[in-house]
Backbone as numpy.savetxt, mean C-alpha at the origin, in Angstrom:
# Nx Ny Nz CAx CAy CAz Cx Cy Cz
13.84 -13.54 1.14 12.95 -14.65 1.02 12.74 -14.91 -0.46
12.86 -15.76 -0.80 12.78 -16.52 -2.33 11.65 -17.54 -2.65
10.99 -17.61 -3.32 10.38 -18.80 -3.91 10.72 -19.79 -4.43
10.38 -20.68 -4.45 11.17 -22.03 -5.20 12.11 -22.00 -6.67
11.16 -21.00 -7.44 12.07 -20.64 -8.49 13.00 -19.35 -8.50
13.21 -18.97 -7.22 14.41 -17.91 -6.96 14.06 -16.69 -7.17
12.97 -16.68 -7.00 12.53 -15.12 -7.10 12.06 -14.80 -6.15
12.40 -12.96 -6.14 12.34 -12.48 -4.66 10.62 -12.15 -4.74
9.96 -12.59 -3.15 8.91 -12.68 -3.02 8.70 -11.29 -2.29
7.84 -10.19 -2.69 7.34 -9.42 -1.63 6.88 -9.92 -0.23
6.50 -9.73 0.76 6.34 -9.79 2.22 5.33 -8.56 2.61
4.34 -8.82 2.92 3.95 -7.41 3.66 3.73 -7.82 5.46
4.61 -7.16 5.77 4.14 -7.09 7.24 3.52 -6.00 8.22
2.99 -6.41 9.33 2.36 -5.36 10.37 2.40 -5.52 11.19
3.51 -4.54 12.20 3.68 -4.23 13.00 3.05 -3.01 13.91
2.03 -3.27 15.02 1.61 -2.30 15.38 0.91 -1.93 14.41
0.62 -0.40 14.07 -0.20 0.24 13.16 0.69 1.03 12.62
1.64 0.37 12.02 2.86 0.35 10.90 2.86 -0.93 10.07
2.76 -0.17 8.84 2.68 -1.36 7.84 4.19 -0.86 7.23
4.63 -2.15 7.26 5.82 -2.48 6.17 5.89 -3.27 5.08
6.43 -3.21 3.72 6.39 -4.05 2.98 8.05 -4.09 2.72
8.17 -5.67 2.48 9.61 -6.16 2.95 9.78 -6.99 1.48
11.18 -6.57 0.69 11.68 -7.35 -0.37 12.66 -7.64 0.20
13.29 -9.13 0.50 14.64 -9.30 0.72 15.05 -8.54 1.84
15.97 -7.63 2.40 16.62 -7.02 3.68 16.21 -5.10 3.62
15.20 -5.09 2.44 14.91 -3.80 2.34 13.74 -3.65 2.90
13.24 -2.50 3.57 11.42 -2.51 4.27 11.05 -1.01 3.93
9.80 -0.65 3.71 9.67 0.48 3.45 7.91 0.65 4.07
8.23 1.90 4.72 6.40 2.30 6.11 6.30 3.41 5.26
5.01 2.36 4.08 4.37 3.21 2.88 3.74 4.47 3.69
3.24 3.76 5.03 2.40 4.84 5.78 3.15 6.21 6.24
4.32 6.49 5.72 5.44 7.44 6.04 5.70 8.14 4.76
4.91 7.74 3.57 5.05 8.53 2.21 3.88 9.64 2.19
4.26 10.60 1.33 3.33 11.02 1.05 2.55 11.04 0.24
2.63 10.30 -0.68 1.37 9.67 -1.35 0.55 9.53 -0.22
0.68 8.81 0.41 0.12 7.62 1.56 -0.49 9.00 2.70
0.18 10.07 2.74 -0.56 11.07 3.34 -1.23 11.60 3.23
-1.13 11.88 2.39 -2.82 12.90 0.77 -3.43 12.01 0.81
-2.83 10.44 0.61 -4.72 9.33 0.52 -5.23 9.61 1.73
-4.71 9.31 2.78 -5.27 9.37 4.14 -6.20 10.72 4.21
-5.54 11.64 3.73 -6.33 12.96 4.20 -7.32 13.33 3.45
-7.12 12.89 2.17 -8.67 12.57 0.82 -9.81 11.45 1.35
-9.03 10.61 2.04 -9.89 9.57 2.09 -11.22 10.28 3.57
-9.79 10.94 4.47 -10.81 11.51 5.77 -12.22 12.61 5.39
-11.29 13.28 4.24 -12.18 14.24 3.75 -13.60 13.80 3.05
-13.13 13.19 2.45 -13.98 12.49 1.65 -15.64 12.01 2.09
-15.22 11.34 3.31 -16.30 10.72 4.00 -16.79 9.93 3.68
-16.24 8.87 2.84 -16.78 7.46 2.43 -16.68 6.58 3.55
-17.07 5.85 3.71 -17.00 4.93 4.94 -16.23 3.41 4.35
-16.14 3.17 3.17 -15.36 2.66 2.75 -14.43 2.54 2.05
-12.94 2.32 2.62 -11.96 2.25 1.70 -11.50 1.76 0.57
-11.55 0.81 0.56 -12.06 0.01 -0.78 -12.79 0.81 -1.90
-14.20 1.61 -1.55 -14.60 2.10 -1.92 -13.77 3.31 -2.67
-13.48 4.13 -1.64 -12.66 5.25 -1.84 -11.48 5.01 -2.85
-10.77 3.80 -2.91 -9.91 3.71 -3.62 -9.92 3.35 -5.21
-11.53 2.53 -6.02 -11.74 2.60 -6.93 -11.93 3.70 -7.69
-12.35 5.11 -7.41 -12.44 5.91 -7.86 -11.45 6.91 -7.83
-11.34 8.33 -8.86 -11.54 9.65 -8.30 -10.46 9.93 -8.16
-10.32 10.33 -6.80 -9.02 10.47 -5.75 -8.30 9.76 -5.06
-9.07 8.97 -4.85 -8.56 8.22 -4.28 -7.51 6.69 -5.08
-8.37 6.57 -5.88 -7.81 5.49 -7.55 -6.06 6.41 -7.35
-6.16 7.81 -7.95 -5.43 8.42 -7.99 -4.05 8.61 -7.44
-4.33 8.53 -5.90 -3.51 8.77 -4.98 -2.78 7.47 -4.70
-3.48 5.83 -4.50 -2.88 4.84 -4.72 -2.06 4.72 -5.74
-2.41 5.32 -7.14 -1.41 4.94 -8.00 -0.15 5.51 -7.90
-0.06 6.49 -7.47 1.02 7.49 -7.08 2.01 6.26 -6.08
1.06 6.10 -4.92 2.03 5.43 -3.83 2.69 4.10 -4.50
1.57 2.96 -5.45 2.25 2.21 -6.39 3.32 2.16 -7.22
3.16 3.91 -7.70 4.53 4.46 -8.23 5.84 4.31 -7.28
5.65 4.78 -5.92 6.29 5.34 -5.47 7.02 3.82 -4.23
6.67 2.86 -3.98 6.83 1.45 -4.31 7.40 0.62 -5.29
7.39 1.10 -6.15 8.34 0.66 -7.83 9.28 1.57 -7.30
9.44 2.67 -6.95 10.85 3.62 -6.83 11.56 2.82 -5.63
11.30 2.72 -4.70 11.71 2.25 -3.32 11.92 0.13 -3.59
12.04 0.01 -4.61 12.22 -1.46 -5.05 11.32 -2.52 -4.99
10.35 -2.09 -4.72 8.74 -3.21 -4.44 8.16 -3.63 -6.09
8.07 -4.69 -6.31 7.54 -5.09 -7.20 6.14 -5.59 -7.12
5.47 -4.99 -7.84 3.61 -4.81 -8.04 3.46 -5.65 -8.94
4.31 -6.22 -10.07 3.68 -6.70 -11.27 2.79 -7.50 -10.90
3.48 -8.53 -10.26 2.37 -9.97 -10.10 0.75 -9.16 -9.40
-0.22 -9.87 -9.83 -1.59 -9.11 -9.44 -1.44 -9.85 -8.10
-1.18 -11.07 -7.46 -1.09 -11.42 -6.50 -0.74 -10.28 -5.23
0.52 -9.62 -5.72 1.46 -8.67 -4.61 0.55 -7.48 -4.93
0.09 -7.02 -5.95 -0.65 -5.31 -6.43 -1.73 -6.08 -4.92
-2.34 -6.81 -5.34 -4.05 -7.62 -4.44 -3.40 -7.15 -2.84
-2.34 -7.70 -2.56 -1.73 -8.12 -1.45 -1.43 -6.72 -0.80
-1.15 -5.75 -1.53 -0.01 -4.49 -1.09 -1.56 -3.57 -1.02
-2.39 -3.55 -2.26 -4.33 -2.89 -2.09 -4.44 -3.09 -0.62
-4.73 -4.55 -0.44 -5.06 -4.73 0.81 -4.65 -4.34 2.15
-3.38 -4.12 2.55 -2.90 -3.46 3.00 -2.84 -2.32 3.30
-2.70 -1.20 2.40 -3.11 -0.11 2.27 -4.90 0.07 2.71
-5.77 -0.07 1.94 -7.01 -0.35 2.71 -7.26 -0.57 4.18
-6.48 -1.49 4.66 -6.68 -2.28 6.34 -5.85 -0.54 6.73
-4.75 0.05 6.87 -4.26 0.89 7.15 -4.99 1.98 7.13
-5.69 2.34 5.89 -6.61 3.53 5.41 -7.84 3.45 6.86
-8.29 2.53 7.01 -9.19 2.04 7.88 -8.77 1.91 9.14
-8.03 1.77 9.65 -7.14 1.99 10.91 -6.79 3.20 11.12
-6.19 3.30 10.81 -5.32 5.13 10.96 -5.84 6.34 10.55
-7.29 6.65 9.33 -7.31 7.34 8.48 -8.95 7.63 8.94
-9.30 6.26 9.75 -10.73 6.32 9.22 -11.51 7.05 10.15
């Protein structure tokens, strides 16, 4: 999928209570990393009731950046704050679904 000026657009999709984020013909179920496993299990521990919450700080700040990392490795591009906003959100709705 491209944008008008030919650049590849991230995609996040959800399927079920599997999140995928989709560049072009590549997909990757962040919820299958382990970054994405330690947040979940910091976040359970934790006992914040909000994710969002949980994720500005601490450990949780922490553990997203890792999976952000680990999203740049697997070919996802974060730069635009639009897709970082877009891919947060995601992660959050998931954290809150699955975690909470």
């Amino acid at each position: 999928m491209t944008d008008s000026g030919g650049e590849a657009l991230n995609v996040l999709e959800r399927t079920n209570t599997t999140f995928r984020a989709t560049t072009f013909f590549m997909s990757w179920d962040f919820n299958e990393d382990a970054a994405f496993m330690a947040l979940c299990d910091a976040y359970k521990e934790s006992g914040e009731p909000s994710a969002m919450e949980f994720l500005a700080h601490g450990e949780g700040a922490f553990h997203f950046q890792e999976l952000a990392q680990n999203a740049a490795g697997e070919g996802i591009d974060l730069s635009d704050s639009d897709d970082l906003e877009e891919f947060q959100q995601e992660v959050i709705d998931s954290l809150e679904e699955l975690c909470g």
